[in-house]
N, C-alpha and C positions, 0 to 999 in steps of 0.2 A: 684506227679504222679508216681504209679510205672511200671513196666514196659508193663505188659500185657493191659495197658490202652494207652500208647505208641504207643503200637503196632497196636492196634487197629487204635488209630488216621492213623497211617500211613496208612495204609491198607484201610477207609475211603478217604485220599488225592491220592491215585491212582484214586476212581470211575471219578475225574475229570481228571483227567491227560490224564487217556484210553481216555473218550470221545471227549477230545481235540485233542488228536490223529488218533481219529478214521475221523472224521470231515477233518481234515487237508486232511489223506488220501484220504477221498475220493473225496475233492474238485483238491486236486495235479492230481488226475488219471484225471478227464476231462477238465481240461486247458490243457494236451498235444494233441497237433493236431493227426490228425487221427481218423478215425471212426469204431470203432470196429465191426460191421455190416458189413462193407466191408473187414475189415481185416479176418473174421469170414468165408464169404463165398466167397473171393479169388476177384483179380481184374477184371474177364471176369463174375461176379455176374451183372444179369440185373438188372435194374431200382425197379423193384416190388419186384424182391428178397428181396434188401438190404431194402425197404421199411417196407417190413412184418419181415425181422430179428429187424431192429429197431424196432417194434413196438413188438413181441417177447423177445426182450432184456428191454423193458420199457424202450429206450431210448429216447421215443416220449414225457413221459412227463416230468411235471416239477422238477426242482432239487430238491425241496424239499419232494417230493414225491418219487425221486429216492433214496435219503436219508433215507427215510423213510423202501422204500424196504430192502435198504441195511442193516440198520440197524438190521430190523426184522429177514431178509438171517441170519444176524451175529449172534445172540442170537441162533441161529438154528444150528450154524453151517455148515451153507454155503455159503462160499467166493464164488459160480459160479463156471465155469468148464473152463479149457485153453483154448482160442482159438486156439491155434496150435494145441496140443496132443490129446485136449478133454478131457482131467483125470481131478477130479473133483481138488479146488488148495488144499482143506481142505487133500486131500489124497497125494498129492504131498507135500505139507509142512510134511504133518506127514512122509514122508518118506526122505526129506531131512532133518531134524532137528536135529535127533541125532546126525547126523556125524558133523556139526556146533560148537552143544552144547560140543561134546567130545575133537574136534581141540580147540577152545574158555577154555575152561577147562584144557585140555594139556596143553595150550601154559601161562595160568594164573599159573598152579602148576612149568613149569620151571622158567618162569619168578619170584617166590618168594625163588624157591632152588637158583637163581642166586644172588640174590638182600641179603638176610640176611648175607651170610656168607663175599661176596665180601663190602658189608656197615659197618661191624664191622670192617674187615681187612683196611679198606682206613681209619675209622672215629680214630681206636685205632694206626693207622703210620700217622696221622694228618702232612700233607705239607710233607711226603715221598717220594721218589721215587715208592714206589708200589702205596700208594697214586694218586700220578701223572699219573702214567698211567694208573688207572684205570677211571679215573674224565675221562680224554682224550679218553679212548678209546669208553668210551658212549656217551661223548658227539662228539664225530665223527659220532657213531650209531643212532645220533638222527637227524642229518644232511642227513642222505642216507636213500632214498627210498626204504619202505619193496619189492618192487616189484623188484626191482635190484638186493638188499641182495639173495631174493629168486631166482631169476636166476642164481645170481654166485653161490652158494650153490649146485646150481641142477648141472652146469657145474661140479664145480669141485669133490663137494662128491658125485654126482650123475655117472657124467658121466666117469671123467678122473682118478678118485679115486674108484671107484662104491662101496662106505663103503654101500652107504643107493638106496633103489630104488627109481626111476623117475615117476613112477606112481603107481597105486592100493590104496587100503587105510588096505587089511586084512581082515581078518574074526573074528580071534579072538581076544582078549582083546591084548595079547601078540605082536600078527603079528602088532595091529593098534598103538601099543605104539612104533614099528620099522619104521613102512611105514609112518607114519605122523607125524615121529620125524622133518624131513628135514620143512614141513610146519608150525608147531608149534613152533619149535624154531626162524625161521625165523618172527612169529606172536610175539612171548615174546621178540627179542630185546627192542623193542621200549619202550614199559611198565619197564622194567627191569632198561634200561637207568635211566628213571623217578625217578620211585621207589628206586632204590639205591641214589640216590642222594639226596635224601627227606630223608632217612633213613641215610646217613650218619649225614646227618645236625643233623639230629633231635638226634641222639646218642651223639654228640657233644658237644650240648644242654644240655640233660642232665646228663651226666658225668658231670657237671659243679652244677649239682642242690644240694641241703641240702640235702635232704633225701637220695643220692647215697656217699656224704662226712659221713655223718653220719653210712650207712650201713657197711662202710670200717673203721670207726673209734671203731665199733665194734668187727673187726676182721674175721668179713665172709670173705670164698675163695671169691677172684675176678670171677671166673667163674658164682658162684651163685650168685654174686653182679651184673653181665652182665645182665642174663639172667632174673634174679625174677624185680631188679628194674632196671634196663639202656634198656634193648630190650622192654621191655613192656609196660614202658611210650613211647619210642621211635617209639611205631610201631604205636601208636593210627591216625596219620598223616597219616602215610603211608596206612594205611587200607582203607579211605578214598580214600585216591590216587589211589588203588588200584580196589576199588570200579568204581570207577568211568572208569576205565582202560578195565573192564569186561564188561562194555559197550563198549567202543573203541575194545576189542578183537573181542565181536559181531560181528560188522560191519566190521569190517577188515579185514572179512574172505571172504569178497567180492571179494577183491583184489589178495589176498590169494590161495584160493579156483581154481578162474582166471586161476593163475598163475601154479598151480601145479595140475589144471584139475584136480582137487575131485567134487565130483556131490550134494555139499552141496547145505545150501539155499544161499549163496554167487554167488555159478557158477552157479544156477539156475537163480537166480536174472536178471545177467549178459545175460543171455539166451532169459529172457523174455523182457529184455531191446532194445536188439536186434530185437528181434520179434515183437517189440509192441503188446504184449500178455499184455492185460490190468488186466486184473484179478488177474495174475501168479504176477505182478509186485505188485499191489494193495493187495492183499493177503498176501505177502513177506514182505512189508513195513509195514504192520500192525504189523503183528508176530514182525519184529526189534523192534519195536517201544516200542511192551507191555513186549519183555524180559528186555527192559535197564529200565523199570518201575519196572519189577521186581528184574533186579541186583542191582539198587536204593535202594529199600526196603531192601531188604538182605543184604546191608551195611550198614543202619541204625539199623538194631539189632545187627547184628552182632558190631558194635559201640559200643551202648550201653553196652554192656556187657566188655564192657575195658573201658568205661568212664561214670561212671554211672549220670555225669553229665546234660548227654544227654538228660535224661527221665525228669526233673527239668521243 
């Protein structure tokens, strides 16, 4: 099988995955209590109001017929309008999303400048003292709550030190890679922990294999012995891990977001959760759902192409 058949299969195995996801979501939205009809036109709404909004919202008939609407809304592109704000959600996601995508993204490019150079240094001083306190000082950071990390960060480089600012996100490329250093880094410890620690092993590992004894009994610099074959069989693990972690950044930016008050779909989320804004929530959980379908995919090519095994 070569690869652009691969990929195809893959891209195939999403059409079931969304639809599973879409399903879930929307059965999740109406198992929570509350009636959107009455949340829609406020608690002093008479008897006939919330009557005819129900019956306006199609929430009069059966699920599967609701299903049906929704579904059809979706292909259309329309997730419904907030109950709170009223903005339709399809224009409210389109305007939190980037900021998401860019923190998620940020916080993946430090988490891999941190991971590669500190997993060579621990794997090449094996049972060290820098060793040691590196293993130690992640595996502390895997122990501690991003939301903690993130408020002592804001305290101290925020407030007591004021290197970075406490709120805004920037305008330009430049201002957003300052202002949402303190939330992205505080998003990359966790992953970074992971990731170095799977990259050390895995370095370890192969320093130890024939073909890295072999390339040194030829006489190549060690540097280009690291890097062509010790880091690039090493990383193939870690890619994975990493993959999988751009999901977990996703979502993380829930908490994230929360905490350092950025108006992504994270503190949107959090907003509508509050609200019981069914749609904004409904809408939000969808969007999570089909980007970790797509960081999924994007790590199975992205695989591929370091382990051409994959495609077999």
């Amino acid at each position: 099988m070569d690869r652009v058949t691969y990929i195809i299969g893959r891209l195939l195995q999403m059409v079931p995955t969304v639809f599973t996801i879409t399903v879930l979501v929307f059965l999740m939205i109406h198992l929570i209590p509350g009636d959107p009809a009455t949340i829609r036109l406020g608690i002093k709404a008479t008897e006939e109001k919330i009557e005819a909004m129900t019956k306006h919202m199609g929430l009069d008939k059966p699920l599967w017929v609701q299903f049906g609407l929704f579904v059809k809304n979706l292909l259309r592109g329309d997730l419904g309008d907030s109950l709170i704000s009223r903005i339709p959600v399809m224009e409210l996601i389109q305007r939190r999303l980037p900021l998401t995508l860019f923190l998620a993204t940020y916080a993946a490019v430090l988490a891999v400048t941190m991971t590669i150079p500190l997993a060579l240094l621990a794997a090449l001083n094996k049972d060290s003292f820098i060793d040691q306190v590196i293993r130690t000082v992640f595996v502390s950071l895997l122990s501690t709550p991003a939301f903690w990390i993130g408020i002592v960060l804001l305290i101290v480089l925020g407030i007591k030190i004021s290197i970075f600012p406490v709120g805004g996100m920037g305008e330009t490329f430049g201002e957003r890679l300052y202002y949402l250093f303190l939330p992205a880094f505080t998003l990359s410890l966790h992953p970074a922990a992971v990731l170095t620690r799977n990259l050390r092993d895995g370095i370890l590992s192969t320093l130890r294999s024939e073909h890295v004894v072999f390339a040194r009994a030829k006489g190549l610099r060690e540097r280009l012995v690291l890097i062509k074959h010790v880091l690039r069989n090493a990383m193939v693990s870690t890619l994975t891990l990493l993959g999988l972690y751009m999901s977990w950044l996703v979502g993380g930016s829930v908490i994230i977001e929360t905490v350092f008050a950025l108006p992504g779909m994270g503190w949107t989320m959090v907003q509508g959760i509050m609200g019981r804004d069914y749609p904004v929530v409904q809408g939000l959980t969808l969007t999570f759902g089909i980007l970790v379908s797509v960081v999924y995919l994007i790590t199975d090519i992205a695989y591929s192409f370091l382990d051409a095994r994959v495609t077999l």
